[in-house]
C-alpha positions, 0 to 999 in steps of 0.5 A, a space after each residue: 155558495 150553499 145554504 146550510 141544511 138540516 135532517 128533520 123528522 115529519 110528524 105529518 103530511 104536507 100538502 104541497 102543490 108545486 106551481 112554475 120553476 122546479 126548485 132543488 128542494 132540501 136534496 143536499 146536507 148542510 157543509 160537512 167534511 170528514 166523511 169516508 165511504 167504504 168499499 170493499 171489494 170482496 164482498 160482492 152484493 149482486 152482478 153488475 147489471 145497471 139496475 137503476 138505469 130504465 126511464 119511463 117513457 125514455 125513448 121517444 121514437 125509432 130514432 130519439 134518442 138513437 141508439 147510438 145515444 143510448 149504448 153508453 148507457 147501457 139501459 137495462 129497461 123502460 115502461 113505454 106506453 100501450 100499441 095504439 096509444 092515444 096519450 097526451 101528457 105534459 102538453 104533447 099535441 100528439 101521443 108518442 113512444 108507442 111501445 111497438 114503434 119504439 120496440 126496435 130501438 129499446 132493441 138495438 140499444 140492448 134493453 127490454 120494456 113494460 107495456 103501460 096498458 091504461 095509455 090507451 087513454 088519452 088523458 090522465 087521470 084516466 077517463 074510465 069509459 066503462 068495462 065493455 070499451 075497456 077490454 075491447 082496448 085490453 083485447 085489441 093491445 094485446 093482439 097488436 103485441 101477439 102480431 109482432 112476431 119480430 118484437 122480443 123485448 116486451 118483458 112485461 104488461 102493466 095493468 094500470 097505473 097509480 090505481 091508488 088515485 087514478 083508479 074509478 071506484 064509483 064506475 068500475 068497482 073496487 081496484 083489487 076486482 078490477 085487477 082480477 078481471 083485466 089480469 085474467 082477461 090478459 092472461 087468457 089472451 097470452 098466459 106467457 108475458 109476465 104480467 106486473 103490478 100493482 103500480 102504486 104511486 106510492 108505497 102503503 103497507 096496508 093497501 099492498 097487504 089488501 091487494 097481495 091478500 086478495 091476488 092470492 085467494 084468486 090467483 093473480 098475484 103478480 109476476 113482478 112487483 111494480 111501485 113507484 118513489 117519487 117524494 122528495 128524498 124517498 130513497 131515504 125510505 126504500 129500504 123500509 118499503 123493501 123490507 116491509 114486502 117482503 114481510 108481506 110476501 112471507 106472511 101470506 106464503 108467496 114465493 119471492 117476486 122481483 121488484 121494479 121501480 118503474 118510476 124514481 125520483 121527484 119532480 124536484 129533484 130529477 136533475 140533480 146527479 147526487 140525488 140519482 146516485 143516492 138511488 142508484 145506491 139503494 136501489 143496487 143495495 136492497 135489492 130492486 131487479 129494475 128501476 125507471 127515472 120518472 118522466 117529469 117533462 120532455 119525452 125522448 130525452 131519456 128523462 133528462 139525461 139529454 138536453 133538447 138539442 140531443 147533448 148530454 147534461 150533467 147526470 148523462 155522465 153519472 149514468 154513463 160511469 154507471 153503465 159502463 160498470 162489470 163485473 160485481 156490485 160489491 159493498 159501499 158502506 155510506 157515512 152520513 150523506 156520502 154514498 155510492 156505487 162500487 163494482 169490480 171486474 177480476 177479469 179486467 183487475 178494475 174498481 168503479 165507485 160512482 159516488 157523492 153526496 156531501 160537501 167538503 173534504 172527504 174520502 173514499 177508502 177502497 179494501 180488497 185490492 190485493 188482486 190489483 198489487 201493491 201500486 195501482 192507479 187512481 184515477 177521479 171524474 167529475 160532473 156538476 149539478 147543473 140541470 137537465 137544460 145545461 150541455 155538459 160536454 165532458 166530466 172534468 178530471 179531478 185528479 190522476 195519481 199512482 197510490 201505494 196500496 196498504 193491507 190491500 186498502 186505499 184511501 183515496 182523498 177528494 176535496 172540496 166536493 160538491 153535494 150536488 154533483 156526482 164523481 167517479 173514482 177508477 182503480 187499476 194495476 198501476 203498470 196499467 190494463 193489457 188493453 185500452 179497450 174492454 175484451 172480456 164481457 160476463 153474461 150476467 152483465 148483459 141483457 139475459 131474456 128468459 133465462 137465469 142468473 145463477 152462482 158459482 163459486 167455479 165461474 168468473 166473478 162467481 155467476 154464470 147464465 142457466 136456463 136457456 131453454 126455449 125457442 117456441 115464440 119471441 115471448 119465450 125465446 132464450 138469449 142473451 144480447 152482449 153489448 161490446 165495444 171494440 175500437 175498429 171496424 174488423 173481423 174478430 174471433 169469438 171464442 166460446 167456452 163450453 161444457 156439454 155433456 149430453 153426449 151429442 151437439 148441442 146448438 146455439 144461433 148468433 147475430 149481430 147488429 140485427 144481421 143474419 143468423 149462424 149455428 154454432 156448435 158444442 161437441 159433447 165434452 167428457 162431462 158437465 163440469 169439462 169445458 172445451 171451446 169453439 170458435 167463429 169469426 165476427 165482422 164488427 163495427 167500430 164503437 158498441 156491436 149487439 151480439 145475441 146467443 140464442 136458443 130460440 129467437 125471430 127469424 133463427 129456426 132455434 137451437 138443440 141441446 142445452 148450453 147455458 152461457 155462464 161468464 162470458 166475455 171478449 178475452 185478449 189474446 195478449 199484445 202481439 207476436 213475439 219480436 222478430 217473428 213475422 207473424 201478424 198479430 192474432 185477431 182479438 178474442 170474444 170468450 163466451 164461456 157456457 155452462 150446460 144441464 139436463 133437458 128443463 123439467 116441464 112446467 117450472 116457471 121463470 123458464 118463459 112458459 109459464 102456469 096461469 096461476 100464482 102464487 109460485 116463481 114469477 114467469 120469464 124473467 128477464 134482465 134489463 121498461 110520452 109523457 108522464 101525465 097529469 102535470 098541467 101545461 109547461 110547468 109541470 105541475 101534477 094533478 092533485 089528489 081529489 081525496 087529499 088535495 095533494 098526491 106530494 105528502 106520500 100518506 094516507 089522508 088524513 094520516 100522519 106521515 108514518 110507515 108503520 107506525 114509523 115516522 118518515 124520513 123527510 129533509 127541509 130547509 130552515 126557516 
């Protein structure tokens, strides 16, 4: 049973302070039926490169969740708290998640993190102690980091957090000078990790058009722009946020920075796979380069996708479809509560759309099939919205049926949905895949340190990996880690396709699963744009490998020449020998195809060396951050504004709940 909703417009902040139970709040519409979301698959709006799947304070330890728990997943980040932490959140009776000492495991599982800089302290809001201790800690974070000459995912420091309220005016000046001065301390100490902010709990226009204006004038605007969503129903409101930066970013003449929300989502609504989706949505469609679940409750849970006893809930299975996305996120248009996220991999003939959002009977219709043929298989999942405390021990199968396709379209009916929970729906060539298991995987799709996604229109589904340049530290060091999943422990040969045409080899190392390193060779091609191959053997285990191509990494003596991997990806050599042939079947291939070019000019940024000054590209970009503070004892609750009495209305105080002179988005239960 459900209770019908409506959508309301808020004329003005609320003061709301939860106390005990979570409760679900207004995050599903009242009963609808007739609604189609759209998805067309021609129109690609960005890799598939799971932006929304990060946590805050996600991993606990070296071994919670293991990394066997989190590569179905395929994490792309997370914000962990600083070396050293002394950080008591939620209740904890000892700090965890140190970044260093989790540092292996966010490794392992293929992702990368932020340092959260102000978990030095013990409490939250921050007990500010005074500017000497300050950058005594910020000088003794830093050089634990600079020590761990083995730790590469670090792609980030974040100055503060949540200064909007946590910052200590009356002892430590105003933010926009506190910011200055950490950022230049910081930036004399390692001028070569990117360095993010400002960490807002919640989106202003008039506060981030203060800080971006004084980081110009002093030049410490940030790499990456870091704030935080966490109002109910706030993904109603992101792409008013995004749209509103960037105009800021224009207005001022700064070039374009990546945006990472490093914590979403609400207290209310954390364990409800729908409202996750709708994130998930918008986050892919308005262009965030990474996203966090915020942490509400227990670390090591990866914010609610496990349960205690390390079973998976409700919403693991919803971000395990998301996951397992290749390819291209291509275009979902929503209808009314009903959304989604779609990809399409060419090379594998295959359509993911996670979706959901409404209630009754309503429809998926799905354009651009006609790769796939005119009969195709469609296949629809499905997991409930049943709390972060429930095991769920497998999606339900809805329904599995051969459709015949129409212009090239489908549309696929699903009844009596469930607004709370979330489906996938799976489209391939009816007379089925030539393999049960993944064999081709994209560069682009897997993690990508200090280097760049670029297109064209001549690489598979239209992006390749440029910029693999540098091998000075592990800071700076190029690669990319490929996350594979093969069905048994054997040797298999990686096929490497390439184009060199420097007129001499040019090298890469290779590792897998944190073993030792080889060299592979690219003899020169006739020219850039010529491609030739070669070939190694990989003894890999059974289920998820990490497989890393590098210029330069730790413990690898670096690479020569430049090749830049574009698609890339495990290729089947087909099903076997002909019959009657006494061959034995070929070993399946890896194909890593790359893409190379003229020695890197000196002193672009975004290559993973960088100027100390801003504006201009951010540095190092990479792909692919205990417990979250300030909520009191084993309720949860979070700790008040002092100059609102309440940080949940998400406005200004005294202010009317409005963006610009826009009324925002909210949703209420009648009554």
């Amino acid at each position: 049973m459900h209770l019908p909703l409506k959508r309301t417009v808020a004329r003005a902040c609320a003061v709301v302070l939860i106390v005990g139970a979570a409760v679900a709040g207004a995050a599903v519409p009242a009963s609808a039926a007739g609604l189609t979301l759209t998805v067309d698959v021609g129109q690609v709006v960005r890799p598939a490169t799971q932006v929304a799947s990060g946590g805050l304070y996600g991993v606990g330890s070296d071994g919670q969740p293991t990394t066997a728990m989190l590569l179905p997943l395929n994490p792309t980040s997370f914000t962990q708290p600083a070396p050293g932490t002394t950080h008591l959140g939620n209740g904890a009776t000892e700090p965890c998640c140190d970044s260093l000492d989790v540092a292996n495991n966010i490794t392992r599982a293929g992702a990368q993190q932020f340092i959260r800089m102000p978990d030095i302290y013990p409490t939250f809001p921050y007990d500010w102690q005074g500017w000497t201790d300050w950058e005594t800690k910020v000088r003794t974070m830093v050089n634990e980091r600079l020590a761990a000459t083995g730790t590469t995912n670090i792609h980030g420091w974040e100055l503060w957090n949540e200064p909007d309220w946590t910052w200590d005016t009356a002892e430590a000046g105003s933010f926009n000078d506190g910011w200055t001065r950490t950022y230049r301390l910081v930036d004399s100490l390692d001028p070569v990790t990117p360095i993010v902010g400002p960490s807002w709990s919640w989106y202003d226009h008039d506060r981030m058009l203060s800080f971006m204006t004084h980081a110009k004038s002093t030049n410490t605007v940030p790499d990456v722009i870091v704030w935080h969503e966490l109002g109910n129903m706030d993904w109603d409101n992101f792409d008013d946020h995004v749209a509103d930066y960037r105009a800021i970013e224009r207005s001022l003449g700064i070039s374009p920075r990546p945006i990472a929300i490093n914590e979403y989502n609400s207290f209310d609504q954390m364990d409800i796979p729908s409202v996750a989706l709708h994130w998930m949505a918008v986050l892919e469609r308005h262009g965030a380069r990474e996203a966090h679940r915020a942490y509400w409750f227990e670390a090591g849970t990866f914010d609610g996708l496990f349960t205690l006893q390390n079973q998976p809930t409700a919403s693991y299975w919803l971000y395990r479809w998301y996951g397992a996305m290749t390819g291209n996120i291509v275009k979902t248009t929503p209808h009314s509560w009903l959304d989604g996220v779609a990809s399409y991999d060419s090379t594998l003939r295959r359509v993911s759309v996670v979706f959901g959002g409404d209630w009754g009977d309503n429809t998926v219709r799905v354009n651009g099939l006609g790769a796939l043929g005119t009969s195709v298989k469609v296949e629809v999942l499905y997991t409930p919205g049943s709390g972060r405390h429930t095991a769920v021990t497998a999606p339900t199968l809805v329904s599995s049926t051969t459709m015949t396709t129409s212009g090239g379209s489908i549309s696929v009916p699903v009844a009596g949905m469930n607004a709370e929970g979330a489906y996938q729906l799976v489209v391939t060539p009816a007379g089925g895949p030539t393999s049960t298991w993944q064999q081709v995987y994209e560069a682009e799709n897997n993690t990508v340190v200090n280097a760049q996604t670029r297109s064209s229109s001549s690489a598979s589904n239209g992006f390749y990996v440029g910029g693999i340049d540098n091998d000075t530290d592990m800071r700076s060091d190029s690669f990319v880690d490929f996350t594979v999943n093969v069905p048994t422990a054997r040797s298999y040969t990686m096929t490497i396709r390439y184009a060199n045409g420097t007129g001499a080899a040019s090298t890469h190392g290779l590792a897998y699963n944190g073993g030792a390193w080889s060299t592979v060779s690219y003899p020169p091609t006739a020219g850039w744009g010529q491609f030739g191959t070669v070939t190694v053997t990989v003894t890999l285990k059974a289920g998820y490998n990490v497989i890393r191509l590098a210029k330069g990494s730790p413990n690898f003596a670096g690479g020569t020449g430049y090749a830049y991997p574009a698609p890339s990806g495990l290729a089947s050599p087909g099903g076997g020998p002909p019959r009657g042939s006494g061959r034995p079947p070929p070993l399946p291939v890896v194909v890593a195809r790359f893409r190379a070019s003229a020695a890197p000019r000196p002193g672009v940024r975004g290559t993973g060396v960088r100027r100390a000054n801003a504006p201009g590209p951010a540095r190092g970009r990479t792909r692919r951050g205990p417990p979250r503070r300030g909520r009191a004892g084993a309720g949860g609750r979070r700790a008040r504004r002092a100059d609102s009495g309440s940080r949940r209305g998400r406005c200004r105080p005294g202010s009317p709940g409005r963006l610009r002179g826009r009324p925002l988005r909210r949703w209420r239960r009648p009554g």
